[in-house]
C-alpha positions in Angstrom: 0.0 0.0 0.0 1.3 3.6 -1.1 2.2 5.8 2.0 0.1 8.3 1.6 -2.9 6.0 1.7 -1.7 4.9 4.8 -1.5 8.1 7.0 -4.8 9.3 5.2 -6.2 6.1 7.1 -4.2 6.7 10.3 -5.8 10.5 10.0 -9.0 9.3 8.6 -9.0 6.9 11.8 -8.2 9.7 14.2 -11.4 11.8 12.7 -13.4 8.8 13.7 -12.1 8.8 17.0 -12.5 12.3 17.5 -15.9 11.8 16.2 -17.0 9.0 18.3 -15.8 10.3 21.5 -17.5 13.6 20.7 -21.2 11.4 21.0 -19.9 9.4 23.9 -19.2 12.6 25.8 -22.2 14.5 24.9 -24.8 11.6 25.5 -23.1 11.1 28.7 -23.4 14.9 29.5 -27.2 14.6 28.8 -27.5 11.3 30.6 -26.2 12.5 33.6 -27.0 16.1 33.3 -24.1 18.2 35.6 -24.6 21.8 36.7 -21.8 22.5 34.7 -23.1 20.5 31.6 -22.8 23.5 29.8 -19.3 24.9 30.3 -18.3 20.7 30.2 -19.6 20.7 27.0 -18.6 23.9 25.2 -15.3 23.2 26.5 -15.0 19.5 25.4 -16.5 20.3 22.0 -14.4 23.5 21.9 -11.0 21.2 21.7 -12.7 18.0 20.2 -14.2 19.8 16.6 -11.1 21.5 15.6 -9.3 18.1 16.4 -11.5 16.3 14.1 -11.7 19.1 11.4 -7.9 19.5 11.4 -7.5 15.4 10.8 -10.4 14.7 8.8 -9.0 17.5 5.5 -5.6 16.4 6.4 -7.1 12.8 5.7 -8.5 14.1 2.0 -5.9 15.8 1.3 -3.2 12.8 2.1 -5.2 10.7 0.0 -4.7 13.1 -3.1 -1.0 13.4 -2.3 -1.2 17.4 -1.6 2.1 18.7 -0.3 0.3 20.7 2.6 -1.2 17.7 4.0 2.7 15.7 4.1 4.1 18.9 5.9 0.5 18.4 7.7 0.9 15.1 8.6 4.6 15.7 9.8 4.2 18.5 12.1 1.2 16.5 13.9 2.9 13.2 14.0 6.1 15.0 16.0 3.4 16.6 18.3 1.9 13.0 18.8 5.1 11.7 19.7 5.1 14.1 23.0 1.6 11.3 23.8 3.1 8.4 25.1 2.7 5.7 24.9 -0.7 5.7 22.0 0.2 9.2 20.9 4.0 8.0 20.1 3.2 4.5 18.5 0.6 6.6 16.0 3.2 9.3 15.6 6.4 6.9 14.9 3.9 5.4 12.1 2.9 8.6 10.4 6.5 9.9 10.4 7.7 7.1 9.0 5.2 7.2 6.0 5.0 11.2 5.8 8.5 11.9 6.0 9.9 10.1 2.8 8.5 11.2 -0.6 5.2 10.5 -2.0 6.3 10.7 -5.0 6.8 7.1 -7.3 10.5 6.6 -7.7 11.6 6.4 -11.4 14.1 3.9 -11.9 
């Protein structure tokens, strides 16, 4: 499989999770109402959306080999690496695939 397919999964996958634990958190919230259910909730959602934003167009633009999306993918893999142990696992995978060329060598 061609690098850049694999970290537009690994980002695509990240989305998801975002995604997911975005409805986990917010059904929970209205379960179990809190009196601070609103400032919980603006706050989670507040850090969560961007999250998921920022990996599901790095995602699209992976999978069409954009140059923004490498540099992308890069810089958010070498923060990831600061998340151990998950955070560095994911991050040591997408460096590995972002940091060489996506480009098919010519012999």
């Amino acid at each position: 499989m061609e690098k850049h397919i694999k970290v537009a999964r690994v980002h695509r996958g990240l989305a998801f999770f975002y995604g997911f634990s975005m409805v986990i958190v917010v059904g929970t919230l209205i379960i179990q109402p809190d009196k601070d259910f609103p400032t919980a909730l603006i706050g989670f959602l507040a850090i969560s959306a961007p999250l998921l934003l920022l990996h599901f167009f790095v995602a699209k633009g992976a999978r069409e080999k954009k140059p923004w999306a490498r540099g992308a993918s890069i810089a958010i893999a070498s923060l990831m690496l600061l998340g151990f142990p998950v955070g560095t696992i994911i991050g040591v995978y997408l460096l590995s695939n972002a940091v060489p060329s996506w480009e098919p060598e010519h012999l």
